[in-house]
KELUM-134743 format. One record per residue (C-alpha): z, x negated, y. Coordinates in Angstrom, 3 decimals, decimal comma, always signed. Example, Ala and Ser with C-alpha at 12.3 -4.5 7.8 and 13.67 -1.06 7.14 Angstrom:
<atoms>
<atom c3="+7,800" c1="-12,300" c2="-4,500"/>
<atom c3="+7,140" c1="-13,670" c2="-1,060"/>
</atoms>
This chain:
<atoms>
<atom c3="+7,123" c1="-22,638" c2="-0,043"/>
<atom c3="+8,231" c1="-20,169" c2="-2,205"/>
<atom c3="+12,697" c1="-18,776" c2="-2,075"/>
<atom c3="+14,689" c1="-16,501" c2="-3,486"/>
<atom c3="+18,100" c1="-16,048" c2="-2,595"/>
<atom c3="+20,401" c1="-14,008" c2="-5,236"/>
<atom c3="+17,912" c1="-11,618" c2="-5,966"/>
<atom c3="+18,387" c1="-8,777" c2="-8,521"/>
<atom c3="+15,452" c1="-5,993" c2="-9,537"/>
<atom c3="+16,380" c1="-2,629" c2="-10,916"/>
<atom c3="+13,368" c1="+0,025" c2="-11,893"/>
<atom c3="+14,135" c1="+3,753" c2="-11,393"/>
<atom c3="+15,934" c1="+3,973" c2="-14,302"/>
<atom c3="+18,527" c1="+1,703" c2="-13,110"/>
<atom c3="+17,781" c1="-1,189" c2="-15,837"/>
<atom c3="+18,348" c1="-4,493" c2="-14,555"/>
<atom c3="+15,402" c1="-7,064" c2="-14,871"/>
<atom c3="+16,787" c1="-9,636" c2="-12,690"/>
<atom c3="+20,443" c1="-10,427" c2="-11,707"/>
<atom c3="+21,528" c1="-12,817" c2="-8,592"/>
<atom c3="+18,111" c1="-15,557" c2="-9,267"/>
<atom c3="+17,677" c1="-18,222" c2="-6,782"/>
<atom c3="+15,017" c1="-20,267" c2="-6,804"/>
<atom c3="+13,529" c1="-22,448" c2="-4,135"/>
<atom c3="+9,942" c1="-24,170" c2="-5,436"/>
<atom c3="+8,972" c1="-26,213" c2="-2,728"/>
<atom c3="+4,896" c1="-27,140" c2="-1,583"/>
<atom c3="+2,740" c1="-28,498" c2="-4,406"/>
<atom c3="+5,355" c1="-28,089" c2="-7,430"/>
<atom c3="+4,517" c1="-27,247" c2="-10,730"/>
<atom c3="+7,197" c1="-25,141" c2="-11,699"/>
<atom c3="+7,412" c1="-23,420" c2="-15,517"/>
<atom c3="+9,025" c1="-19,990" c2="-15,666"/>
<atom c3="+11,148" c1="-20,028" c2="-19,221"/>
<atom c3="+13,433" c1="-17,771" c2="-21,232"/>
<atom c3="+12,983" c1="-14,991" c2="-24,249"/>
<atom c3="+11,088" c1="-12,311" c2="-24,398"/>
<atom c3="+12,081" c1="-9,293" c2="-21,930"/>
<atom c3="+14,429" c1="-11,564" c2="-20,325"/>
<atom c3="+12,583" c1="-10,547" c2="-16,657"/>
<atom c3="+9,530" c1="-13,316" c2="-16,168"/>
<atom c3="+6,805" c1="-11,023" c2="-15,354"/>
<atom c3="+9,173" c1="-9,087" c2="-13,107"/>
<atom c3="+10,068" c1="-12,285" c2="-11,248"/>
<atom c3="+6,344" c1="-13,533" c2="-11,192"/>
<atom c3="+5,573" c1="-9,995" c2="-9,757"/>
<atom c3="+7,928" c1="-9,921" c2="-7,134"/>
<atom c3="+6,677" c1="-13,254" c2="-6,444"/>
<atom c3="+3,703" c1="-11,307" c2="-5,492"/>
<atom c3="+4,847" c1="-9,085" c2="-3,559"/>
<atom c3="+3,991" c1="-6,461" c2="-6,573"/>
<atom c3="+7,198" c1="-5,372" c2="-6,236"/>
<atom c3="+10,285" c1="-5,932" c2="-3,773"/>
<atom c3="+14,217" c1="-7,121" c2="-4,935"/>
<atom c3="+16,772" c1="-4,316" c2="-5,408"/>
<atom c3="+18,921" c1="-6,803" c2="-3,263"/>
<atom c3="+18,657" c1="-10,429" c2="-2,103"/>
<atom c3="+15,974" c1="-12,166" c2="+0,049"/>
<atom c3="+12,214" c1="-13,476" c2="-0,968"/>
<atom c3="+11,038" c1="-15,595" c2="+1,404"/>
<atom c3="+7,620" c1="-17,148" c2="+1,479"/>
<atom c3="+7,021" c1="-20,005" c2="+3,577"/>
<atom c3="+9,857" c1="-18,855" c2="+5,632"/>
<atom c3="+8,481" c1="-15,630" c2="+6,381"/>
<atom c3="+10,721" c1="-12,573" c2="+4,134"/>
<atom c3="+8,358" c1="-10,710" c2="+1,795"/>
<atom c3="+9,203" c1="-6,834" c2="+1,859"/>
<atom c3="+7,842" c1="-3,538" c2="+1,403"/>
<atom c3="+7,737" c1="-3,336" c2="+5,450"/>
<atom c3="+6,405" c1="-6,534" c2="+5,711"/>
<atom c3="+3,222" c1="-5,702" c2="+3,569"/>
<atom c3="+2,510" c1="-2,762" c2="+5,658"/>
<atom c3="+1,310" c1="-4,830" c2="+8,135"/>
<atom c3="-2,182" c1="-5,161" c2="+7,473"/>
<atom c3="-3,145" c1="-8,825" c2="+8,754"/>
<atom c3="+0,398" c1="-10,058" c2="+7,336"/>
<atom c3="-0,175" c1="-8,514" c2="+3,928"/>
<atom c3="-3,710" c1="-10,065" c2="+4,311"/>
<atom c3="-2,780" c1="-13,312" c2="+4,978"/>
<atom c3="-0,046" c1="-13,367" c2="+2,544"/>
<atom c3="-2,205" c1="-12,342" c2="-0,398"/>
<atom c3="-5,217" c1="-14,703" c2="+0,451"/>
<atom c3="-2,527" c1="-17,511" c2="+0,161"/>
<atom c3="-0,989" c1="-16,457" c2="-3,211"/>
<atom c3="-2,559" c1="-15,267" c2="-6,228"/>
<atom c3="-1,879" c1="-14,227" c2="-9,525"/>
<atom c3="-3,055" c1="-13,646" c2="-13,207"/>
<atom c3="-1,635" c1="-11,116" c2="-15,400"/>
<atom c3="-1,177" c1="-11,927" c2="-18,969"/>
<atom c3="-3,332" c1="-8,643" c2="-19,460"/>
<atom c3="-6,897" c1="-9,449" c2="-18,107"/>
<atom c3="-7,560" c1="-5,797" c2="-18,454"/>
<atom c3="-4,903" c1="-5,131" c2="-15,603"/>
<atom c3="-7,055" c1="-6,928" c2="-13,086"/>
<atom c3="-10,394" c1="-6,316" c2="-14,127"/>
<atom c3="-12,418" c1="-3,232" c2="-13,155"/>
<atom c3="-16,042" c1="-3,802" c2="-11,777"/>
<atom c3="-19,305" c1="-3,416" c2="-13,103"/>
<atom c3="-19,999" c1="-7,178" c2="-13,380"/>
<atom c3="-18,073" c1="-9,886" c2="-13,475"/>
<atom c3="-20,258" c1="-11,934" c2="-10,683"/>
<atom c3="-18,385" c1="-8,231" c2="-8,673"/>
<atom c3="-15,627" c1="-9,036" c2="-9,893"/>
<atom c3="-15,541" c1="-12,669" c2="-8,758"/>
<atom c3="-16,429" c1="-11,509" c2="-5,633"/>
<atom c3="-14,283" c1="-8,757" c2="-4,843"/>
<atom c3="-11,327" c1="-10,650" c2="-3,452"/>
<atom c3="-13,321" c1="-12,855" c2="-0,710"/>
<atom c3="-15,510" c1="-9,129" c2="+0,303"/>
<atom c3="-11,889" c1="-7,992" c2="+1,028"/>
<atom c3="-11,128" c1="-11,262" c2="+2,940"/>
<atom c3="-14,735" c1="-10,694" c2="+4,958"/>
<atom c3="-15,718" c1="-13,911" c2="+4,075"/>
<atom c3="-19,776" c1="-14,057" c2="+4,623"/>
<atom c3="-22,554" c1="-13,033" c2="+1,785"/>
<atom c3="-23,529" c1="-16,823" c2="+2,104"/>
<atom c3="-20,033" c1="-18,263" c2="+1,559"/>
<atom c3="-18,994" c1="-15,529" c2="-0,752"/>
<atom c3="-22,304" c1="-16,682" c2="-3,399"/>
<atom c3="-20,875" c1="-20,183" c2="-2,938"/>
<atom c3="-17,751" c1="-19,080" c2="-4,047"/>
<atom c3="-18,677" c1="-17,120" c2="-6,744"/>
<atom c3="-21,341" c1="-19,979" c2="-8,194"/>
<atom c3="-18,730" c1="-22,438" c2="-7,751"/>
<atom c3="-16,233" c1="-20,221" c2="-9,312"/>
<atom c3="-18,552" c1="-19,320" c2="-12,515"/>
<atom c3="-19,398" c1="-22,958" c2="-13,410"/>
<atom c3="-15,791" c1="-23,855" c2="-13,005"/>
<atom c3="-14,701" c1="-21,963" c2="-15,303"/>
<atom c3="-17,647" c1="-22,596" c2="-17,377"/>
<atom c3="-18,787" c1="-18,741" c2="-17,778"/>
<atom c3="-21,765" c1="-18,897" c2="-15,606"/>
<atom c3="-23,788" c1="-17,128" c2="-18,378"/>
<atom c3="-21,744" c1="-14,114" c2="-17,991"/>
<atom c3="-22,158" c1="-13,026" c2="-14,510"/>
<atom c3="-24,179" c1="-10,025" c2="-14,907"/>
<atom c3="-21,905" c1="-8,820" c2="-17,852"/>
<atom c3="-19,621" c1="-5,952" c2="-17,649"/>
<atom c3="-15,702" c1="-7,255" c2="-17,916"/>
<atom c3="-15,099" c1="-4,708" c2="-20,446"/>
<atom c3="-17,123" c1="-5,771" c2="-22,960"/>
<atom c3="-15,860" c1="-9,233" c2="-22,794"/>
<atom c3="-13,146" c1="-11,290" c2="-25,516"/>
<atom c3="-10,124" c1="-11,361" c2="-24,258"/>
<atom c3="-10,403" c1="-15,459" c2="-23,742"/>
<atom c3="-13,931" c1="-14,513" c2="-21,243"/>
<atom c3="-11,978" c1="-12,002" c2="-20,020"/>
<atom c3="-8,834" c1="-14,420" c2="-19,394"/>
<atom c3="-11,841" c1="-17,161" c2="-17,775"/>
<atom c3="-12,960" c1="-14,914" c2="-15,389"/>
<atom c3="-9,558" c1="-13,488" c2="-14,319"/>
<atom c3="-9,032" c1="-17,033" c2="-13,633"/>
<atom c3="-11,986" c1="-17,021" c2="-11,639"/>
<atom c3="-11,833" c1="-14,461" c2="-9,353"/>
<atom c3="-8,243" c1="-15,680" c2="-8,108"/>
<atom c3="-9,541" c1="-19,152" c2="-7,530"/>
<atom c3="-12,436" c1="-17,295" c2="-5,458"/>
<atom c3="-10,243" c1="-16,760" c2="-2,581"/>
<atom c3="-8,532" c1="-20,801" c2="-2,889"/>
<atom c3="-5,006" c1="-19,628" c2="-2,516"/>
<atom c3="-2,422" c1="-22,442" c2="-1,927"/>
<atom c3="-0,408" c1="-20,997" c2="-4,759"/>
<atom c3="-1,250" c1="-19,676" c2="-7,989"/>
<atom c3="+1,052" c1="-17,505" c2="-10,345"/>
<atom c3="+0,150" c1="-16,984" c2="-13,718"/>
<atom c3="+1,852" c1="-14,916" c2="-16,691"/>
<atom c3="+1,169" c1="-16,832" c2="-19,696"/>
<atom c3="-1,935" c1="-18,536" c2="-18,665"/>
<atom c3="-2,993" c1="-19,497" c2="-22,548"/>
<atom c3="-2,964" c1="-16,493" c2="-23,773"/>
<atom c3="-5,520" c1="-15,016" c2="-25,822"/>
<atom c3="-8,047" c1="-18,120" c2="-25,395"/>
<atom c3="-8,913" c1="-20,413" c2="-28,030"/>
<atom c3="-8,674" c1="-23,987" c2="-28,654"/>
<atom c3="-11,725" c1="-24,573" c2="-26,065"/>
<atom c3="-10,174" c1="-21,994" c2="-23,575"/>
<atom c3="-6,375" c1="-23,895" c2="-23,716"/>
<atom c3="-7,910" c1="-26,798" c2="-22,951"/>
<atom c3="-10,252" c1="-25,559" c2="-19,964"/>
<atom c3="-7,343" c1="-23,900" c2="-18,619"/>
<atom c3="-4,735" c1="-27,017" c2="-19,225"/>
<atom c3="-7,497" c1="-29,187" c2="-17,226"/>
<atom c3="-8,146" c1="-26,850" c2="-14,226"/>
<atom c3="-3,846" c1="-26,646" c2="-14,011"/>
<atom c3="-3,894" c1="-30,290" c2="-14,224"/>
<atom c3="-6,753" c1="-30,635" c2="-11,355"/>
<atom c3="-5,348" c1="-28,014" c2="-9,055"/>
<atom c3="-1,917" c1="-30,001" c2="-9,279"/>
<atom c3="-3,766" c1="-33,028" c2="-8,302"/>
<atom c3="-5,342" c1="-31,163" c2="-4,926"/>
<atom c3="-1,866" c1="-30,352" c2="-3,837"/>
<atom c3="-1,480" c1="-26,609" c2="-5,058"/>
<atom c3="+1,794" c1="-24,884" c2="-5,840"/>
<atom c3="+2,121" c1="-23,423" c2="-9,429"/>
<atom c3="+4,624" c1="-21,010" c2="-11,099"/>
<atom c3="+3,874" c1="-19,891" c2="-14,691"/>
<atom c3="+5,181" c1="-18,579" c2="-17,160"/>
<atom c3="+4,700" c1="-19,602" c2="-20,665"/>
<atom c3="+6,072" c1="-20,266" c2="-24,028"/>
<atom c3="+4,087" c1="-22,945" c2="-24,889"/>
<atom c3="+6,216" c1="-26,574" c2="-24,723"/>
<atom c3="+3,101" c1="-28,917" c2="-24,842"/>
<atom c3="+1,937" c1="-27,299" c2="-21,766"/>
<atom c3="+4,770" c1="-26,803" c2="-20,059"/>
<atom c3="+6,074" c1="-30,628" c2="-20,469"/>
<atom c3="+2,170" c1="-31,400" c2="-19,316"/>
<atom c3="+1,993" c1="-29,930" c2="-16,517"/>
<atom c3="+5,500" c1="-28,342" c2="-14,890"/>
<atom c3="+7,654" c1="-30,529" c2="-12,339"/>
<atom c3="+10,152" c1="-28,989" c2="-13,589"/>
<atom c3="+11,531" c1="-25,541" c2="-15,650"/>
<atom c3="+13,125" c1="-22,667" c2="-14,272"/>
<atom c3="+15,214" c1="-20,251" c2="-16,853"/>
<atom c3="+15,557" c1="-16,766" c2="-16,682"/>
<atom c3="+18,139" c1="-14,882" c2="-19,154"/>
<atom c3="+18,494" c1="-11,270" c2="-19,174"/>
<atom c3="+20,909" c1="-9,528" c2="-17,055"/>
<atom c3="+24,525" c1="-9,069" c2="-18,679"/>
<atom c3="+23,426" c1="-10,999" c2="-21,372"/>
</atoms>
């Protein structure tokens, strides 16, 4: 589902944040992105993305390379993003409409999904994530653990066969971990493919098929 072949990422600057990673996470793993701090996750969770593109190597998803090209296609890039998502470790990255019922609905407006199925989605997506009494909020004036929920929610809006998440536990409390742990465990069970990051060993040994290690380059 998801390959990279010896890819390396450099930033203007020339700084390395990945060096020759291969990877190859195949449909419906659970796969937990590991290694210290600055040692290139949310780089490699990005590129995942298509965020941002390798220096040099090959990303393929589902066969098809993922380049800066590639995503200028409009129906590719469309496709391509309704089929992965991703949640930043920084809700505030991903959050900017008025309400967050808007913001749940945002991604499946862009996908021209129809008013009708779009309020399913956006009911269905609320109640999941058990934050139904916030829909005519403003995101901004949300805790970081709502805010966290309902960046949760609007990726799930769109169903994407893969989700990527940067430290999905962060800033949520004890009720939060364990809503989150639960929805990870229930989208395993329906066949999605996840890559996450985390530091957190009880949830990684939970849910993750398997762990992939990232050091930092030249280290």
């Amino acid at each position: 589902m998801l390959e990279l072949k010896n890819v390396s990422h450099s930033y203007e600057d020339d700084v390395k944040t990945l060096e020759n990673v291969s990877l190859r996470v195949e449909r419906g793993q659970a796969v937990a992105i590991v290694g210290a701090n600055g040692s290139g996750k949310t780089t490699l969770l990005k590129l995942l993305n298509g965020l941002i593109f390798p220096t040099s190597g090959v990303y393929e998803f589902d066969g098809a390379p993922i380049t800066r090209k590639a995503l200028m296609d409009a129906k590719f890039a469309k496709s391509f993003h309704r089929r992965i998502g991703f949640v930043f470790q920084n809700a505030d990255a991903q959050l900017f409409c008025g309400s967050v019922e808007d913001e749940i609905a945002f991604g499946p407006r862009q996908l021209n999904f129809t008013e009708e199925e779009i309020r399913r989605r956006v009911d269905d997506c609320l109640e999941l994530l058990e934050i139904t009494r916030l829909r005519r909020r403003a995101p901004y004036v949300l805790s970081g653990g709502e805010k966290r929920r309902v960046a949760f929610a609007c990726v799930l809006a769109v169903n994407p066969e893969v989700l990527v998440a940067d430290e999905p536990l962060a800033s949520l409390d004890e009720l939060g971990r364990n809503l989150i742990v639960e929805l990870f465990k229930t989208l395993r069970s329906t066949g999605k493919t996840l890559v996450f990051a985390s530091h957190n060993e009880e949830f990684i040994s939970e849910i993750a098929d398997f762990r992939f290690n990232v050091e930092k380059p030249n280290a």
